[in-house]
N, CA, C, O and CB atoms as a CASP TS submission, in Angstrom:
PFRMAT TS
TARGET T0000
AUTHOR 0000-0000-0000
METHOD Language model
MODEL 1
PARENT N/A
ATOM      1  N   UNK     1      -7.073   8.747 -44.950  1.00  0.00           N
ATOM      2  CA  UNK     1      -7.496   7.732 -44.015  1.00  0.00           C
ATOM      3  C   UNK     1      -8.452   8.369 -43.012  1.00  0.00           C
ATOM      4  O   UNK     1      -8.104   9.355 -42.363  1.00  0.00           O
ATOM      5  CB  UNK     1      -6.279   7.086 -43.303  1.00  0.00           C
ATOM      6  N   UNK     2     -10.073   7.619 -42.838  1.00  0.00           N
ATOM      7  CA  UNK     2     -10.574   8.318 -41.766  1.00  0.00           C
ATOM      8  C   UNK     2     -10.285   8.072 -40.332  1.00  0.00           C
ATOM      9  O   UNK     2     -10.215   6.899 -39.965  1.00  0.00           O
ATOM     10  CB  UNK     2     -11.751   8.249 -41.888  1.00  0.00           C
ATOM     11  N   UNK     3     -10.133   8.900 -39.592  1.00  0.00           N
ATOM     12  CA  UNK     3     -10.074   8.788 -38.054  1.00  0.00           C
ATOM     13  C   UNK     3     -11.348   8.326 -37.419  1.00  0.00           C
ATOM     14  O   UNK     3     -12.475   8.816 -37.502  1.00  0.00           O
ATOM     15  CB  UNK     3      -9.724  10.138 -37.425  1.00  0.00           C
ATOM     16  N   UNK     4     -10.869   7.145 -36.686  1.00  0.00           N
ATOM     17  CA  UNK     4     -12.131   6.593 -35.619  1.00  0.00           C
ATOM     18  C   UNK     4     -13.350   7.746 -35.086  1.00  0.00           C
ATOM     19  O   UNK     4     -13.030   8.877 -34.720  1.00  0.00           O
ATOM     20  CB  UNK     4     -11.300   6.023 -34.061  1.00  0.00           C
ATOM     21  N   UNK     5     -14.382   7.397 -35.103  1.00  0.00           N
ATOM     22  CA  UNK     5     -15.353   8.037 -34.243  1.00  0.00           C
ATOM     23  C   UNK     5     -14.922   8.649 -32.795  1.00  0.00           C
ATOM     24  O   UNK     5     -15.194   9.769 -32.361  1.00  0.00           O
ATOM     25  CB  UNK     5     -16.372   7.034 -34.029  1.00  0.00           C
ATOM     26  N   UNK     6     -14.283   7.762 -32.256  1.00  0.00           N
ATOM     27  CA  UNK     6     -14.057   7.889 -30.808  1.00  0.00           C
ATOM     28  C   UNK     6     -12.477   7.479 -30.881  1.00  0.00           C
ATOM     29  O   UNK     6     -12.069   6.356 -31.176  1.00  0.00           O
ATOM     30  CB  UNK     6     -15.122   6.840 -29.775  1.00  0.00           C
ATOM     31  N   UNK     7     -11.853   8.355 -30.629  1.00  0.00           N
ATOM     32  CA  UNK     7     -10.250   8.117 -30.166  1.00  0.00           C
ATOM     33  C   UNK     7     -10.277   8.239 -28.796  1.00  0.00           C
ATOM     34  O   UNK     7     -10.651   9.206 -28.133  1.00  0.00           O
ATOM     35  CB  UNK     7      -9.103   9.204 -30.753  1.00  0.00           C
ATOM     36  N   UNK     8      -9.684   6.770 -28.285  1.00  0.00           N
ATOM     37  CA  UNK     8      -9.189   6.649 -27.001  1.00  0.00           C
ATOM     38  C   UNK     8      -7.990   7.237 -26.405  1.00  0.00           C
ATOM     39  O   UNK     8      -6.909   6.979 -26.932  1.00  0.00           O
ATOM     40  CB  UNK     8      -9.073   5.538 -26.850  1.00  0.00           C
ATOM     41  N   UNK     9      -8.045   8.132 -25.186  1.00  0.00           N
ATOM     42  CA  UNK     9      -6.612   8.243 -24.985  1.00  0.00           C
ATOM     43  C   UNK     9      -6.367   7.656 -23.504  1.00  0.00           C
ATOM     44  O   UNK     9      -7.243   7.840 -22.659  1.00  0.00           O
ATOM     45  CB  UNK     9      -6.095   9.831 -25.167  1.00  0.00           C
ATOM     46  N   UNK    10      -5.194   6.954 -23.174  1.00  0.00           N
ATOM     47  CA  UNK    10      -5.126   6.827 -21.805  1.00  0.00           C
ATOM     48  C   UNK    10      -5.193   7.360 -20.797  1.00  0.00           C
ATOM     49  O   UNK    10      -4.524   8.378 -20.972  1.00  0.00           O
ATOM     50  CB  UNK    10      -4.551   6.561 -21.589  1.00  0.00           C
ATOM     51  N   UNK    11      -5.549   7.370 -19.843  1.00  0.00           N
ATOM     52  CA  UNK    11      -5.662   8.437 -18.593  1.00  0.00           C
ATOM     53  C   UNK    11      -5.565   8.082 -17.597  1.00  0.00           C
ATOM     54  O   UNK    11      -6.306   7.110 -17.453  1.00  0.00           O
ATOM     55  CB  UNK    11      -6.655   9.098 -18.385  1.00  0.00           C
ATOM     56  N   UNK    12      -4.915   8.366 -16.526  1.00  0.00           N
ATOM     57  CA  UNK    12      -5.012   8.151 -14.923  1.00  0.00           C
ATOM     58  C   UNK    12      -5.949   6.772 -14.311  1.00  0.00           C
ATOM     59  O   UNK    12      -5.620   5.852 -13.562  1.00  0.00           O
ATOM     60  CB  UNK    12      -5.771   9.615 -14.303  1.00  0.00           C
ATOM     61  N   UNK    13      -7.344   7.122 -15.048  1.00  0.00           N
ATOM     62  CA  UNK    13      -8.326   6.462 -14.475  1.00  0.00           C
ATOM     63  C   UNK    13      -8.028   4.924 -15.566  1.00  0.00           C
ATOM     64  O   UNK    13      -8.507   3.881 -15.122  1.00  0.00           O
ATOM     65  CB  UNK    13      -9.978   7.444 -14.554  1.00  0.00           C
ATOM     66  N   UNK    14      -7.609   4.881 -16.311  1.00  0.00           N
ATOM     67  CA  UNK    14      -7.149   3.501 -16.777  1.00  0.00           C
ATOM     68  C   UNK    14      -5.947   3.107 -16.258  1.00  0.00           C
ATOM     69  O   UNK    14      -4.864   3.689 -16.320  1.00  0.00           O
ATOM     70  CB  UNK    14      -7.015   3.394 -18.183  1.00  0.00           C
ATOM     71  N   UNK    15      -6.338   1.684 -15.552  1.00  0.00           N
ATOM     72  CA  UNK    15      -5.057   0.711 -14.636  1.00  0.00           C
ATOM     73  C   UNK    15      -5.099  -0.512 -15.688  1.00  0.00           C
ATOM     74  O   UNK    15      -6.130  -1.080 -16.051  1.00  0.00           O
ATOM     75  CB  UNK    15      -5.555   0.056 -12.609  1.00  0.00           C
ATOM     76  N   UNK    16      -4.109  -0.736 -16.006  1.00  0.00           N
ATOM     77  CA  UNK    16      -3.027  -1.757 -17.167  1.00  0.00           C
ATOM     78  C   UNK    16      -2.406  -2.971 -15.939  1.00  0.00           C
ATOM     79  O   UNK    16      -1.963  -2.504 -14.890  1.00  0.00           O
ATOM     80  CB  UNK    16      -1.197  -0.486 -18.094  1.00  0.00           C
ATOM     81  N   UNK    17      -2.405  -4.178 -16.095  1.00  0.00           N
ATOM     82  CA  UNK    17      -2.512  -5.325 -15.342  1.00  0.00           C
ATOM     83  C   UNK    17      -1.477  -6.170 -16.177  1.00  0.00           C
ATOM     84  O   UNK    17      -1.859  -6.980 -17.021  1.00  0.00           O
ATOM     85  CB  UNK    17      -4.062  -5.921 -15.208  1.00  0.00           C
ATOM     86  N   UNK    18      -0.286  -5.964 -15.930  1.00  0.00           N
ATOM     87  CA  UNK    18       0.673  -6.763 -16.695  1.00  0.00           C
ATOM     88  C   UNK    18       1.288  -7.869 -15.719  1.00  0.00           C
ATOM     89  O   UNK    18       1.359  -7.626 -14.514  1.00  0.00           O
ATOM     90  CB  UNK    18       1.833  -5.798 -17.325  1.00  0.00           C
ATOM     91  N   UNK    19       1.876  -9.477 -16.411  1.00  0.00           N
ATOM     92  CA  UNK    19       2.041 -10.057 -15.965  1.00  0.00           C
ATOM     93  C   UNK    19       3.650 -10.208 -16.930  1.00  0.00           C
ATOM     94  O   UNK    19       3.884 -10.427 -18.119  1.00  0.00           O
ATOM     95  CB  UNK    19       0.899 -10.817 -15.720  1.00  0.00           C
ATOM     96  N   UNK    20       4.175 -10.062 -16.204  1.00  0.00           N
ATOM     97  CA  UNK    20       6.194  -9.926 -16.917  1.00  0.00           C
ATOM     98  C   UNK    20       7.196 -11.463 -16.157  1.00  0.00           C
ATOM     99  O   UNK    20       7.340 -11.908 -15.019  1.00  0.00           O
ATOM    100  CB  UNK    20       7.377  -7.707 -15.844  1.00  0.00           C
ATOM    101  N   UNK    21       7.554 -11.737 -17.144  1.00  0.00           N
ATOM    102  CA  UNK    21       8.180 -13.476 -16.787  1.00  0.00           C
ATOM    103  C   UNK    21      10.023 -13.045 -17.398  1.00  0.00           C
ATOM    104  O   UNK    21      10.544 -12.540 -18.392  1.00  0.00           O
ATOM    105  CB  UNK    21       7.009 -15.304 -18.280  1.00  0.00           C
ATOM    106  N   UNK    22      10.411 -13.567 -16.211  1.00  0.00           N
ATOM    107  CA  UNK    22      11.933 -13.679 -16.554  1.00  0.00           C
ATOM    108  C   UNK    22      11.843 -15.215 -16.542  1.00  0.00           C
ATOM    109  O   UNK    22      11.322 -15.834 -15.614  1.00  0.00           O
ATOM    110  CB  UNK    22      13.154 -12.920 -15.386  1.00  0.00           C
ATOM    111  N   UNK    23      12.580 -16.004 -18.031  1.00  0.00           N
ATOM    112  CA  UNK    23      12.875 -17.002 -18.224  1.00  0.00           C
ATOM    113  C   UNK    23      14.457 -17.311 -17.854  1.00  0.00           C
ATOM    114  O   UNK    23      15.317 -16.451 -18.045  1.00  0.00           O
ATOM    115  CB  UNK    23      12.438 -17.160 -19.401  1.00  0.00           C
ATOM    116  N   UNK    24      14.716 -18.403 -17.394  1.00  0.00           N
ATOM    117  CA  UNK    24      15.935 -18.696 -17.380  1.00  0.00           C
ATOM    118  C   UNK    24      16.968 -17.985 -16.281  1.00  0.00           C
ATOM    119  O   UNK    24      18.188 -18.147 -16.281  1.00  0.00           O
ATOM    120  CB  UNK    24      16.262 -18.474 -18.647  1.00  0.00           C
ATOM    121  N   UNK    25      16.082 -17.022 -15.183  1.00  0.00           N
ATOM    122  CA  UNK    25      16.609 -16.274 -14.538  1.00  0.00           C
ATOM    123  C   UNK    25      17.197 -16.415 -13.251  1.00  0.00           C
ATOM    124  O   UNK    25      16.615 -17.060 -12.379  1.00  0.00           O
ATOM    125  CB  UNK    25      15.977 -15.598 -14.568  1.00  0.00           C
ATOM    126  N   UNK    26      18.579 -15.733 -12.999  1.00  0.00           N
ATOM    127  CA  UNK    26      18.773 -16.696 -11.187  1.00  0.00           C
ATOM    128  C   UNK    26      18.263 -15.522 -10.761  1.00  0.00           C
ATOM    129  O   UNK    26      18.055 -14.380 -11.170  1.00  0.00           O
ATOM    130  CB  UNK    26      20.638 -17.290 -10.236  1.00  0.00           C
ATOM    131  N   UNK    27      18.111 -16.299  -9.645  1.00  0.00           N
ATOM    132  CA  UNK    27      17.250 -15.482  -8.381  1.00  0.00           C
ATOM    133  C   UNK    27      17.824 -15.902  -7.283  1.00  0.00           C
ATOM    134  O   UNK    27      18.534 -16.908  -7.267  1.00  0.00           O
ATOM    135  CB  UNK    27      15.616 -15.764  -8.193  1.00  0.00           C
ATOM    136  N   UNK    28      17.484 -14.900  -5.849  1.00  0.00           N
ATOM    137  CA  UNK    28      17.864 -15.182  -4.658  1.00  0.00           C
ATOM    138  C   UNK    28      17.512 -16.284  -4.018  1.00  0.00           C
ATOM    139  O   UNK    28      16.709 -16.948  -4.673  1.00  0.00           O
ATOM    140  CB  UNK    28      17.610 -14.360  -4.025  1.00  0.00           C
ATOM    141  N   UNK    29      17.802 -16.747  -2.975  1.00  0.00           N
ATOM    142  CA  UNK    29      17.070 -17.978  -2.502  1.00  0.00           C
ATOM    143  C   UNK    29      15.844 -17.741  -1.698  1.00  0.00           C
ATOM    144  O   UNK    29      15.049 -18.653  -1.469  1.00  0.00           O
ATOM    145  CB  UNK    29      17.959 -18.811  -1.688  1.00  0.00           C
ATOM    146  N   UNK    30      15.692 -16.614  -1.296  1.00  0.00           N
ATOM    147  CA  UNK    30      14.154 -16.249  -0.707  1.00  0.00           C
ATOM    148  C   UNK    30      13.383 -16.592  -1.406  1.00  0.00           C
ATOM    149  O   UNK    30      12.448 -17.180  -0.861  1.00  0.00           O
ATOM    150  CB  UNK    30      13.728 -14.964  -0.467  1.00  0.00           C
ATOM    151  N   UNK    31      13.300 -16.425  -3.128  1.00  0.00           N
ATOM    152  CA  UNK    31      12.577 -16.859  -4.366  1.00  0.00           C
ATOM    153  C   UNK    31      12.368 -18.042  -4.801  1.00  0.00           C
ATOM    154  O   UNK    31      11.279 -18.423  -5.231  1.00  0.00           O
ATOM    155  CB  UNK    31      13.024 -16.432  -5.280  1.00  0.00           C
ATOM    156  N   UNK    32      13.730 -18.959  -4.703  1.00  0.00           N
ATOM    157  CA  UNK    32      14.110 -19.791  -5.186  1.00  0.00           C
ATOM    158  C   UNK    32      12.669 -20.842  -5.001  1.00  0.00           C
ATOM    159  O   UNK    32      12.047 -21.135  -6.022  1.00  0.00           O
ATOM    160  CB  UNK    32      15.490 -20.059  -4.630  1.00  0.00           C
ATOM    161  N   UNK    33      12.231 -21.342  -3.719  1.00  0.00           N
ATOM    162  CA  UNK    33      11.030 -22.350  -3.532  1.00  0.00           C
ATOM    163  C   UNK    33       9.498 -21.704  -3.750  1.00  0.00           C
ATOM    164  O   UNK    33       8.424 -22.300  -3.671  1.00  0.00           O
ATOM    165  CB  UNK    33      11.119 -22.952  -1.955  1.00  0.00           C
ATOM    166  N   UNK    34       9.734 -20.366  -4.034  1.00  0.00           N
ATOM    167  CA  UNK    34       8.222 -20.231  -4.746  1.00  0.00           C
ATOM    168  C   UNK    34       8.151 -20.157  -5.436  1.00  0.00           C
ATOM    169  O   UNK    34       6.987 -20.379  -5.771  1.00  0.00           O
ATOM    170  CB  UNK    34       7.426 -19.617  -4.717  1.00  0.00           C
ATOM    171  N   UNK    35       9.220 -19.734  -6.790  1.00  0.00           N
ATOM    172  CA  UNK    35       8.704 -20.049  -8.391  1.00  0.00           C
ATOM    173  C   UNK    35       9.812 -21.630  -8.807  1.00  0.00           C
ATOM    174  O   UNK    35      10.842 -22.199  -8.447  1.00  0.00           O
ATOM    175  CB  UNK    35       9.209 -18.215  -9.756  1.00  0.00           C
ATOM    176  N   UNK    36       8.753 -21.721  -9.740  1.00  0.00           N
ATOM    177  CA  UNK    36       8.916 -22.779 -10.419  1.00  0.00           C
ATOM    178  C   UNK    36      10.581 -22.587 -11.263  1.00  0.00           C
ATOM    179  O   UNK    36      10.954 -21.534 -11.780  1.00  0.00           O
ATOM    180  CB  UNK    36       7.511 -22.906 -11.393  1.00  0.00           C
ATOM    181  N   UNK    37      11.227 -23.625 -11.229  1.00  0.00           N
ATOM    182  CA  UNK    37      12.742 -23.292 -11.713  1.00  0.00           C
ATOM    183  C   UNK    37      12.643 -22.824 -12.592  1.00  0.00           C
ATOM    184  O   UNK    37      11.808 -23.138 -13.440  1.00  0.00           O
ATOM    185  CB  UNK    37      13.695 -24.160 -11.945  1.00  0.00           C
ATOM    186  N   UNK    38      13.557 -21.806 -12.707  1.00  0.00           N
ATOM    187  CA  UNK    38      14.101 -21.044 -14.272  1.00  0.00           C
ATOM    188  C   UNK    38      13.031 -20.146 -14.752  1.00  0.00           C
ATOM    189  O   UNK    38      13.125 -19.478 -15.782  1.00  0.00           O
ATOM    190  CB  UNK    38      14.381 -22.225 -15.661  1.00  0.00           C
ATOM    191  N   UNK    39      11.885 -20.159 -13.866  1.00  0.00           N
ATOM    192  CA  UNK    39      10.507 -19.121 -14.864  1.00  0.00           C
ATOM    193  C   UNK    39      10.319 -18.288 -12.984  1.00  0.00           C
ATOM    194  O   UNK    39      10.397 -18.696 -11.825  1.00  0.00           O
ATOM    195  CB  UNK    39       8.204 -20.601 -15.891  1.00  0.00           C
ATOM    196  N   UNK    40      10.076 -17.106 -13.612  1.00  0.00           N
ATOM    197  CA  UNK    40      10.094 -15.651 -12.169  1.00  0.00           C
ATOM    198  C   UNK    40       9.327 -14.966 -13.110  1.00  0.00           C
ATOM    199  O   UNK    40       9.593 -14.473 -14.206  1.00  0.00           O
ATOM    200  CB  UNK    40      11.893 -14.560 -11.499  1.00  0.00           C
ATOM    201  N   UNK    41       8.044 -15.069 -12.256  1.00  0.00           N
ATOM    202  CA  UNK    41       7.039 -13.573 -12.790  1.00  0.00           C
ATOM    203  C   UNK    41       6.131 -12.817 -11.913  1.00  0.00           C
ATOM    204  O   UNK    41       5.689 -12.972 -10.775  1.00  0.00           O
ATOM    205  CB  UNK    41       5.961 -13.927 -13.917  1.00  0.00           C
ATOM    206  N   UNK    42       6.019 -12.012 -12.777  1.00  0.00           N
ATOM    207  CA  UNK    42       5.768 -11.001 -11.276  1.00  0.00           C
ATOM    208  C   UNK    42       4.083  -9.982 -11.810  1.00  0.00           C
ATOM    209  O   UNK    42       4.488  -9.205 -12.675  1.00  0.00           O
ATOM    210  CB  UNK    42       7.743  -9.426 -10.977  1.00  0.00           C
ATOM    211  N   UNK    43       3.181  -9.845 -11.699  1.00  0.00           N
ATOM    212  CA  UNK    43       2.156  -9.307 -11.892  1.00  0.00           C
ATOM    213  C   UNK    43       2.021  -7.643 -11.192  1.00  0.00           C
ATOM    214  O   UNK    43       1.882  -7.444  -9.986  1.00  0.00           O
ATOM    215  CB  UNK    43       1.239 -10.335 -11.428  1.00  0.00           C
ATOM    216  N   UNK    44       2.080  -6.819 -11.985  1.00  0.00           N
ATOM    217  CA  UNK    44       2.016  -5.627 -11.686  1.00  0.00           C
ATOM    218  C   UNK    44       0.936  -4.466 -12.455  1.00  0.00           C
ATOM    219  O   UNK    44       0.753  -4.697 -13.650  1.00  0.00           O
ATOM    220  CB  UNK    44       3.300  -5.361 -11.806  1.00  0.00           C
ATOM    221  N   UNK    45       0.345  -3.475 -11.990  1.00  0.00           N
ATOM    222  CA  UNK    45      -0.343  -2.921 -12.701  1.00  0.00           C
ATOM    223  C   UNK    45       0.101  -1.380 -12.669  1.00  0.00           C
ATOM    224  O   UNK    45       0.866  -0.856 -11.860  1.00  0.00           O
ATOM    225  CB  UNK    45      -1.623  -3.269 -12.362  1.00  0.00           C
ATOM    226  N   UNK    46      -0.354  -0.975 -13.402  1.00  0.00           N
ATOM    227  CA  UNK    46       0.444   0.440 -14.124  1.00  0.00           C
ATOM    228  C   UNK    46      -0.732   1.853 -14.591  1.00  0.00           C
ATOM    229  O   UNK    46      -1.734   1.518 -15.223  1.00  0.00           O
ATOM    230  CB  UNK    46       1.323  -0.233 -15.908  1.00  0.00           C
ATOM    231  N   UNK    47      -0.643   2.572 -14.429  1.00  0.00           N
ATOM    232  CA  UNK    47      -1.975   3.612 -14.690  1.00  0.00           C
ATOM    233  C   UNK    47      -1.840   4.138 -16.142  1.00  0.00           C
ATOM    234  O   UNK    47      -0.619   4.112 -16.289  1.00  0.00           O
ATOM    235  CB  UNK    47      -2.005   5.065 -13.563  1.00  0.00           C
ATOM    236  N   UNK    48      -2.348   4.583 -17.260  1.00  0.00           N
ATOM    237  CA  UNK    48      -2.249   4.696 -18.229  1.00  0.00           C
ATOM    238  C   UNK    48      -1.728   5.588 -18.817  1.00  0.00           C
ATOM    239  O   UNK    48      -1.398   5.651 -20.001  1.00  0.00           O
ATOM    240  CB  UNK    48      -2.940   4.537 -18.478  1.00  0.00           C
ATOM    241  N   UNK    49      -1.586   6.705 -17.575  1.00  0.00           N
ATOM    242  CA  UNK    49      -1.222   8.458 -17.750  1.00  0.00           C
ATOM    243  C   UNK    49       0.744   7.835 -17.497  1.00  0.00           C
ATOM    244  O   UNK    49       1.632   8.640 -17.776  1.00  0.00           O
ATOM    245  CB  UNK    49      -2.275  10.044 -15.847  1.00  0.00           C
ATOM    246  N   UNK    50       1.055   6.645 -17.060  1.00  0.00           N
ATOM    247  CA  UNK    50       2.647   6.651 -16.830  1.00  0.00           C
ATOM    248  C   UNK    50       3.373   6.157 -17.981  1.00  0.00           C
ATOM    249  O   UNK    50       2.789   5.563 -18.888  1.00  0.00           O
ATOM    250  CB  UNK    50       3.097   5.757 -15.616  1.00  0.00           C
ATOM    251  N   UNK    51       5.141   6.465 -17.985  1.00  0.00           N
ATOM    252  CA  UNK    51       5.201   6.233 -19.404  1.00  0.00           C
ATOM    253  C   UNK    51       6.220   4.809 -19.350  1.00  0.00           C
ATOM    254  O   UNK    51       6.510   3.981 -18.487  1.00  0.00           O
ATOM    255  CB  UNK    51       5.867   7.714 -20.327  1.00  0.00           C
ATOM    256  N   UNK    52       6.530   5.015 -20.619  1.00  0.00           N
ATOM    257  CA  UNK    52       7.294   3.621 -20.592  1.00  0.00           C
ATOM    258  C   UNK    52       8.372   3.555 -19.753  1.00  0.00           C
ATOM    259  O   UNK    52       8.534   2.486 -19.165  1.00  0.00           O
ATOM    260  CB  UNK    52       7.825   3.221 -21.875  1.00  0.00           C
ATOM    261  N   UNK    53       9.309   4.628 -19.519  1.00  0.00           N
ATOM    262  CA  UNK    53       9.924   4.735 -18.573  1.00  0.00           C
ATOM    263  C   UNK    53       9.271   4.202 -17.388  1.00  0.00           C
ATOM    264  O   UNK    53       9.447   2.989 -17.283  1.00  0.00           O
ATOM    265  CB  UNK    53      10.259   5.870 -18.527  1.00  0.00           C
ATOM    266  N   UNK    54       8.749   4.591 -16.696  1.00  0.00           N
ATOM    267  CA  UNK    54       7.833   4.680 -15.759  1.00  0.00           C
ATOM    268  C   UNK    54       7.414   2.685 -15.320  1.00  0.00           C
ATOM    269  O   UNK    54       7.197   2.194 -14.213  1.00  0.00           O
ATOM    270  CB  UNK    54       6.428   5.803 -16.549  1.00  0.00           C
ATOM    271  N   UNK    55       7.441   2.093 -16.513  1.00  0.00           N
ATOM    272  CA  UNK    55       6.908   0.807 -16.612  1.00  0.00           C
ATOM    273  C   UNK    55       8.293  -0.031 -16.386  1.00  0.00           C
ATOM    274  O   UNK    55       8.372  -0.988 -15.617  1.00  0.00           O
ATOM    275  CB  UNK    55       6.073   0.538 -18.089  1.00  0.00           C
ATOM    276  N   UNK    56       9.238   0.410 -17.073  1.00  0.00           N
ATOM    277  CA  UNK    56      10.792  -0.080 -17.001  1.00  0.00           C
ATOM    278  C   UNK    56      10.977   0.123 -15.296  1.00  0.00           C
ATOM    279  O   UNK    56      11.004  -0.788 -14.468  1.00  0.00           O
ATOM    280  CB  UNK    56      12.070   1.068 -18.119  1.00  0.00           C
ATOM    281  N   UNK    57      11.097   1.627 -15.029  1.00  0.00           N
ATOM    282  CA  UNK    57      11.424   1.148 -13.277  1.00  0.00           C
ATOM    283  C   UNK    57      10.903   0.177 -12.759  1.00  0.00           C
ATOM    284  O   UNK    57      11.432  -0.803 -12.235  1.00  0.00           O
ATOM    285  CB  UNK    57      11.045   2.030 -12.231  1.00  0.00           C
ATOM    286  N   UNK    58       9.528   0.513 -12.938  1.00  0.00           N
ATOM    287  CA  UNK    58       8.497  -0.946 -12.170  1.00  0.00           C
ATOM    288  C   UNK    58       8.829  -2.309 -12.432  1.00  0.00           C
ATOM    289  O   UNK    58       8.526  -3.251 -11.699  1.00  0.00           O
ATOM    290  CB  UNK    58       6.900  -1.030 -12.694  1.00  0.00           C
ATOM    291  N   UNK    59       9.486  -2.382 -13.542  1.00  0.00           N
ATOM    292  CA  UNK    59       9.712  -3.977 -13.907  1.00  0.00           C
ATOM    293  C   UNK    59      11.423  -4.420 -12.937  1.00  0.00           C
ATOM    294  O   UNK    59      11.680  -5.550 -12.521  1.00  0.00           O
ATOM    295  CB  UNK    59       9.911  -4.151 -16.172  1.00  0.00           C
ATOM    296  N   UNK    60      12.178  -3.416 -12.813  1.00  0.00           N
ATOM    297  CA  UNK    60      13.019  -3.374 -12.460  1.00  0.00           C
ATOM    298  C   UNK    60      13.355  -3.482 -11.061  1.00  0.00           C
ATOM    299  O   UNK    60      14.426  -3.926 -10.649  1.00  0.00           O
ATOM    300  CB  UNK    60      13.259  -2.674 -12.955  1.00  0.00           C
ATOM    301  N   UNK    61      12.061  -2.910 -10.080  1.00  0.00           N
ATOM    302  CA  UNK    61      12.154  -2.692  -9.062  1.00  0.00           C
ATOM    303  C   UNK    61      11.676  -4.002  -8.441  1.00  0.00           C
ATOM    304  O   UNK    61      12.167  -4.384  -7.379  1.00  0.00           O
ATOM    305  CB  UNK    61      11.609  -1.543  -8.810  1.00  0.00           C
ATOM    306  N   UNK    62      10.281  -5.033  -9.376  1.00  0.00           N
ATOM    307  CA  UNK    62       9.946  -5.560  -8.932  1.00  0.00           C
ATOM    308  C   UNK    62      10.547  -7.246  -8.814  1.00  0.00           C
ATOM    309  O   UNK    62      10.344  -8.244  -8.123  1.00  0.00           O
ATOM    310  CB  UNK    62       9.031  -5.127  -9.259  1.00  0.00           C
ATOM    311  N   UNK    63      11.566  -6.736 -10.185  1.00  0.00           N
ATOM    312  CA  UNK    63      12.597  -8.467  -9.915  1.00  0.00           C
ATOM    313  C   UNK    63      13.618  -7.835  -9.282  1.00  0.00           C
ATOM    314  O   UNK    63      14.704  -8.159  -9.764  1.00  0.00           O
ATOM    315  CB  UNK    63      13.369  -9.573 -11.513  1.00  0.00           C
ATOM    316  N   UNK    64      13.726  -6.658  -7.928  1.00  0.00           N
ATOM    317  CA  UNK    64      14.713  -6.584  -7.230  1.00  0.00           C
ATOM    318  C   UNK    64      16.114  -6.459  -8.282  1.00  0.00           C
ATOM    319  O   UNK    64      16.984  -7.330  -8.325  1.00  0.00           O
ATOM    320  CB  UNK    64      14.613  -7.785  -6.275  1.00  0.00           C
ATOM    321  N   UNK    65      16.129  -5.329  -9.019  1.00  0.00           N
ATOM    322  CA  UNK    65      17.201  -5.743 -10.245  1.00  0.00           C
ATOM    323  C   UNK    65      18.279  -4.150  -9.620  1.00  0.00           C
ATOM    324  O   UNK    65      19.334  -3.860 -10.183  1.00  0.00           O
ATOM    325  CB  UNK    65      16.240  -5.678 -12.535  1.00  0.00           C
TER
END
């Protein structure tokens, strides 16, 4: 199999823009009147050099879990 011309690798200088939805989720009542019932999402971005770990805290930290 040939290898691409140009292999990309991620790096620092690449920022990743994810948008992560908890369906069906309770939430506090601080939350409660700004999302729409039962759907909580949260938009976060991530640098390319971090790992999946790294993406799990963030998701974790950011629905306050």
């Amino acid at each position: 199999m040939a290898k691409s011309k140009k292999q990309r690798q991620a790096t620092s200088e690449h920022v990743y823009v994810l948008t992560v939805y908890l369906a069906n989720a309770q939430m506090k009542r601080k939350f409660s009147k700004t999302f729409s019932k039962n759907l909580v999402s949260r938009t976060m971005e991530i640098r390319g050099d971090q790992t999946l770990e790294d993406l799990h805290e963030l998701i974790f930290e950011a629905f306050d879990r």
